[in-house]
N, CA, C and O atoms as CSV, one atom per row, in Angstrom:
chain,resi,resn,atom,element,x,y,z
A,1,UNK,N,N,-55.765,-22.196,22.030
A,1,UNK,CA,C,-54.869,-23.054,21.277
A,1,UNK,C,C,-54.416,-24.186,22.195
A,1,UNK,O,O,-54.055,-24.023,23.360
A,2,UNK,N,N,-54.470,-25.300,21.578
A,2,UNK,CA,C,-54.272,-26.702,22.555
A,2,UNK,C,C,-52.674,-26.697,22.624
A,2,UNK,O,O,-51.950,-25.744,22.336
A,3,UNK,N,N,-52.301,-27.885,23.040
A,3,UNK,CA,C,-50.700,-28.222,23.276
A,3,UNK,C,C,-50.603,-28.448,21.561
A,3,UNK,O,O,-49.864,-27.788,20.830
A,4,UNK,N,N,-51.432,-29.423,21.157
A,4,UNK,CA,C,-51.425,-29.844,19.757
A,4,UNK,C,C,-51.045,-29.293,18.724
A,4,UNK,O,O,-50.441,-29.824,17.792
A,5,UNK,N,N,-51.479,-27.853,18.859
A,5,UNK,CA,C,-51.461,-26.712,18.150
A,5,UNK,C,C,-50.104,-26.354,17.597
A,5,UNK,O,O,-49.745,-26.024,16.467
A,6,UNK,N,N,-49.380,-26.538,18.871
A,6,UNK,CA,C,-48.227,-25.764,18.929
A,6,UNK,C,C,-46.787,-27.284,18.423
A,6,UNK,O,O,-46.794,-28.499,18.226
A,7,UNK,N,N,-45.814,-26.175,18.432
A,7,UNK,CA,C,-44.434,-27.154,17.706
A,7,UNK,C,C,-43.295,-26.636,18.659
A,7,UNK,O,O,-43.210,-25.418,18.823
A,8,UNK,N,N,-42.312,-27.571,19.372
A,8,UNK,CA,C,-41.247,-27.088,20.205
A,8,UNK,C,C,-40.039,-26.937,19.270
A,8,UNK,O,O,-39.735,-27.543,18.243
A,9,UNK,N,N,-39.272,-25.651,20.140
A,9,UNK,CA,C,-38.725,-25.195,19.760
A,9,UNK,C,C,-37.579,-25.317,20.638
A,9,UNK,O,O,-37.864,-25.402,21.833
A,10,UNK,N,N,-36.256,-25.349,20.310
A,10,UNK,CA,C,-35.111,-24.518,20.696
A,10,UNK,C,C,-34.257,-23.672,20.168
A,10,UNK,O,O,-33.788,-23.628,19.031
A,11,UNK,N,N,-34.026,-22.730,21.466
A,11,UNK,CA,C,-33.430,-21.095,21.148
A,11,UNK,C,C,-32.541,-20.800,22.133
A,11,UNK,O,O,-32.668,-20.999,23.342
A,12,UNK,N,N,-31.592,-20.292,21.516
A,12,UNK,CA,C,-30.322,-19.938,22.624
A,12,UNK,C,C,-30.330,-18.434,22.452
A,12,UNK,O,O,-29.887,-17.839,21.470
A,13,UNK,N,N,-30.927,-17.851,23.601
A,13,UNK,CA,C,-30.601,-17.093,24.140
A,13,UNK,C,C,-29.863,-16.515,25.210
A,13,UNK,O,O,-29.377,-17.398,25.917
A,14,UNK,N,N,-29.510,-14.974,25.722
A,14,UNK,CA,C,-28.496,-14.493,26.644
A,14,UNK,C,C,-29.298,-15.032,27.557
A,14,UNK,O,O,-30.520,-15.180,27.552
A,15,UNK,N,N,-28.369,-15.350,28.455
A,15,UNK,CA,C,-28.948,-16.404,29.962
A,15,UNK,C,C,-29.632,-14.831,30.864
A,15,UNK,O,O,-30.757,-15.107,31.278
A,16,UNK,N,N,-29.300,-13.611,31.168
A,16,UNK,CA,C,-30.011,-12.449,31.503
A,16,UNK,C,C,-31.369,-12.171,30.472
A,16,UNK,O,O,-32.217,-11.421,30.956
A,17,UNK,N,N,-31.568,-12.562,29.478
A,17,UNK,CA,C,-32.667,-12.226,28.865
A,17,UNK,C,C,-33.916,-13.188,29.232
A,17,UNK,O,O,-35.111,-12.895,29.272
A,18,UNK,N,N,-33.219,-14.542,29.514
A,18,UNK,CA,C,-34.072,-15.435,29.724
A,18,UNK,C,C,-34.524,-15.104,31.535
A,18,UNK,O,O,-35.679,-15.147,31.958
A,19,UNK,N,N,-33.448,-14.825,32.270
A,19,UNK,CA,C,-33.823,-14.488,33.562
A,19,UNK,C,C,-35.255,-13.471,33.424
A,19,UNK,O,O,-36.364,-13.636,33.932
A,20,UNK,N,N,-34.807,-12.495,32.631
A,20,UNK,CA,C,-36.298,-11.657,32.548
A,20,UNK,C,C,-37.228,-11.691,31.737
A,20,UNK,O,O,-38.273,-11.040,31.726
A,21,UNK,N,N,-36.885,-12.390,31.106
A,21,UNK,CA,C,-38.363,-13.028,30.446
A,21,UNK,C,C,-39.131,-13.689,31.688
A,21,UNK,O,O,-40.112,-13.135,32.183
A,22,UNK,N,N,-38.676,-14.787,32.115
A,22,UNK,CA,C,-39.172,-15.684,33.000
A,22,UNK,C,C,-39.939,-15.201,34.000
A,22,UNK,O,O,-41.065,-15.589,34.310
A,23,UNK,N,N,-39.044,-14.002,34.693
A,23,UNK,CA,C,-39.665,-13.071,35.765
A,23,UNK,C,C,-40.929,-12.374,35.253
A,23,UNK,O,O,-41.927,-12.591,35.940
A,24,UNK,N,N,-41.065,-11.703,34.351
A,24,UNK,CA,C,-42.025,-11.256,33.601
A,24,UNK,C,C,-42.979,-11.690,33.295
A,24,UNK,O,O,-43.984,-11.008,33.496
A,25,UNK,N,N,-43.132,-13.109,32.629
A,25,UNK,CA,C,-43.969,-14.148,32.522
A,25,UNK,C,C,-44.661,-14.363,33.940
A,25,UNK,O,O,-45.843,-14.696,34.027
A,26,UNK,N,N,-43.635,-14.098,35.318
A,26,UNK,CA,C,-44.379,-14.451,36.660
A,26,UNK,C,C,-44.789,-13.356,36.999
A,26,UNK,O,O,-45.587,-13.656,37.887
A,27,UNK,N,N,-44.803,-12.093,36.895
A,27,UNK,CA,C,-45.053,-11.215,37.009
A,27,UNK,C,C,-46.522,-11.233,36.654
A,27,UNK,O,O,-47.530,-11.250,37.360
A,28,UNK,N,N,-46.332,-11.222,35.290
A,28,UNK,CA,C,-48.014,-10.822,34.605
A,28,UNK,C,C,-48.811,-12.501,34.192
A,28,UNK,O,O,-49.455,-12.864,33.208
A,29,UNK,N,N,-48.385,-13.225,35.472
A,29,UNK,CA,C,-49.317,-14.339,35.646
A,29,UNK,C,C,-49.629,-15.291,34.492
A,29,UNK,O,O,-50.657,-15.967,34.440
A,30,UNK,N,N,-48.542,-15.292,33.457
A,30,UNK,CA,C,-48.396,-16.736,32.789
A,30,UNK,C,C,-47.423,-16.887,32.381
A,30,UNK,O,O,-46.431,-16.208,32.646
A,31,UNK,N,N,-47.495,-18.054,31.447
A,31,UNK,CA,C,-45.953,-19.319,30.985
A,31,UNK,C,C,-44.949,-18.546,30.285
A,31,UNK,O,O,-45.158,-17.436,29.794
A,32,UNK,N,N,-44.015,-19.080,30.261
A,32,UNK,CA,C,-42.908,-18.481,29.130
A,32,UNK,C,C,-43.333,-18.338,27.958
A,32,UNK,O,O,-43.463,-17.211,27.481
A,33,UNK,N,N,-43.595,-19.314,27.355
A,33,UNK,CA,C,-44.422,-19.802,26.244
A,33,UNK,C,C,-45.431,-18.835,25.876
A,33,UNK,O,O,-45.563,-18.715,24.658
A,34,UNK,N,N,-46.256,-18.035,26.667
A,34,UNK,CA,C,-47.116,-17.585,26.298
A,34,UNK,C,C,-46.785,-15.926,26.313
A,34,UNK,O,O,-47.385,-15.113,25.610
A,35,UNK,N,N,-45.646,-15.581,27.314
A,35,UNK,CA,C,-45.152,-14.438,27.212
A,35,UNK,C,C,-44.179,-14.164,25.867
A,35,UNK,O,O,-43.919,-13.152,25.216
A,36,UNK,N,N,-43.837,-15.346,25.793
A,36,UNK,CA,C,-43.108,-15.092,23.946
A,36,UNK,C,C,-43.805,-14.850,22.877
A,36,UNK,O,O,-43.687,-13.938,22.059
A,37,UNK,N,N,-44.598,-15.789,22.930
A,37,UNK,CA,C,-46.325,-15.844,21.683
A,37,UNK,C,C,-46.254,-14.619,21.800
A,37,UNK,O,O,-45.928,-14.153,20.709
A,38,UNK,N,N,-46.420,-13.643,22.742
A,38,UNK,CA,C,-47.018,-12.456,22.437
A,38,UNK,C,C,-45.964,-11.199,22.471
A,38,UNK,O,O,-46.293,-10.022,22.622
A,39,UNK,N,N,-45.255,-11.460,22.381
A,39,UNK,CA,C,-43.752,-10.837,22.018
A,39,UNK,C,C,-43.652,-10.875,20.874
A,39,UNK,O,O,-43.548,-9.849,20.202
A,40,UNK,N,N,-43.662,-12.435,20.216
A,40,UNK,CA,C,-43.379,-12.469,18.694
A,40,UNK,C,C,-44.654,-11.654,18.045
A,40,UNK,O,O,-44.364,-10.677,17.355
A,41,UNK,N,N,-45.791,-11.924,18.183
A,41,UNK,CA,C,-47.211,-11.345,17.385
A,41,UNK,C,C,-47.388,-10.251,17.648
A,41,UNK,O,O,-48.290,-9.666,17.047
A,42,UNK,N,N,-46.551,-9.495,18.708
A,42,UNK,CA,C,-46.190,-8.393,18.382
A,42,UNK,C,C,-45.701,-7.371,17.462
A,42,UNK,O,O,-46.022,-6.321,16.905
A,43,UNK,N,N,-44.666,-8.302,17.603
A,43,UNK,CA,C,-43.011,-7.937,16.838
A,43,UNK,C,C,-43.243,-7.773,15.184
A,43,UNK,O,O,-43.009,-6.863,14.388
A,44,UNK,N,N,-43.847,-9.172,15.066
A,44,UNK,CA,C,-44.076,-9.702,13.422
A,44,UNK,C,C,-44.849,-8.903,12.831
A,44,UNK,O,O,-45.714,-8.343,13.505
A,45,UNK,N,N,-44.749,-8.642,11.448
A,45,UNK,CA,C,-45.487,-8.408,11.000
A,45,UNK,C,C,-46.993,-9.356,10.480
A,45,UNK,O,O,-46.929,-10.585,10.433
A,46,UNK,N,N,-48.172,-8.679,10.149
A,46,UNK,CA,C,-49.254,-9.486,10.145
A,46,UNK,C,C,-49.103,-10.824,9.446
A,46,UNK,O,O,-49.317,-11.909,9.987
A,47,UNK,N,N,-48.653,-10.615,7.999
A,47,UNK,CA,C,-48.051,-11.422,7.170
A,47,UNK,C,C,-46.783,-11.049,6.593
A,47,UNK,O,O,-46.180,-9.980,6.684
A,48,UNK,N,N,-46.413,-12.343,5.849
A,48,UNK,CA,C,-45.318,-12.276,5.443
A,48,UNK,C,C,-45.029,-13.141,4.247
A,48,UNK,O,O,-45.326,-14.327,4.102
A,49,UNK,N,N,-44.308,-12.228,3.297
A,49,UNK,CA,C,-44.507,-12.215,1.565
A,49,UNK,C,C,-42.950,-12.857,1.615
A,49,UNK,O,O,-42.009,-12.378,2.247
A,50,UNK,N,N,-42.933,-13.939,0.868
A,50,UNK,CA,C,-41.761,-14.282,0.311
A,50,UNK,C,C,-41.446,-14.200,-0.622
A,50,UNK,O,O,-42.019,-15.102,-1.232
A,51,UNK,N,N,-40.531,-13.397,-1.609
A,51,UNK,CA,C,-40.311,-13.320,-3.362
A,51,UNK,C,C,-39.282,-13.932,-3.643
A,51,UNK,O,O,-38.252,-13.861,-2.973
A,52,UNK,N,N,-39.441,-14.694,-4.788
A,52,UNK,CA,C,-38.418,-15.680,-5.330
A,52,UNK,C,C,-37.544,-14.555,-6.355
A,52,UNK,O,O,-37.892,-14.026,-7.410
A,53,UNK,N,N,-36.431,-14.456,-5.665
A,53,UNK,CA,C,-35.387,-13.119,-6.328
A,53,UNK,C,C,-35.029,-13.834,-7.813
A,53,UNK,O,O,-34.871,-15.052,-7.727
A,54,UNK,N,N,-34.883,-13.287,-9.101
A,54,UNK,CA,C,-34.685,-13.718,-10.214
A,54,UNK,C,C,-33.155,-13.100,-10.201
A,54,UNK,O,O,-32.958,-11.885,-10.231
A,55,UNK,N,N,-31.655,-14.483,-10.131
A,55,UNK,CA,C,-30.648,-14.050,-10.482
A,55,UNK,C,C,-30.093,-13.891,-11.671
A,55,UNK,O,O,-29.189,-13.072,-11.842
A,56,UNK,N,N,-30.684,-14.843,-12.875
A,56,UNK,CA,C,-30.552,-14.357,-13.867
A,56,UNK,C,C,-30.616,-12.894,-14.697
A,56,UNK,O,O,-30.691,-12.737,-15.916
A,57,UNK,N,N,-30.559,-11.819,-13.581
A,57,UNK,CA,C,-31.076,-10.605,-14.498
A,57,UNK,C,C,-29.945,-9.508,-14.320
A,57,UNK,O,O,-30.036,-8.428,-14.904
């Protein structure tokens, strides 16, 4: 996936979470960015269904 690919983001997170993310990312030899990607595609489910709730009922 190019730079192109991708869309920036900002996220406020606990300033200790970000410390170990970061470390982690140096740990297992890549970017923040890429240690999140695979945190989230983890996390997520494969897809994801949105239903338009009917309040009329």
């Amino acid at each position: 996936m190019t730079t192109n690919d991708k869309q920036r983001v900002t996220l406020f997170v606990i300033p200790d979470l970000l410390t170990h993310a970061r470390a982690q990312a140096v740990v297992e030899g890549r970017s923040l960015t890429d240690l999140v990607e695979k945190a989230l595609l983890k996390y997520l489910p494969k897809a994801t269904v949105i239903k338009k709730v009917d309040i009329t009922k």
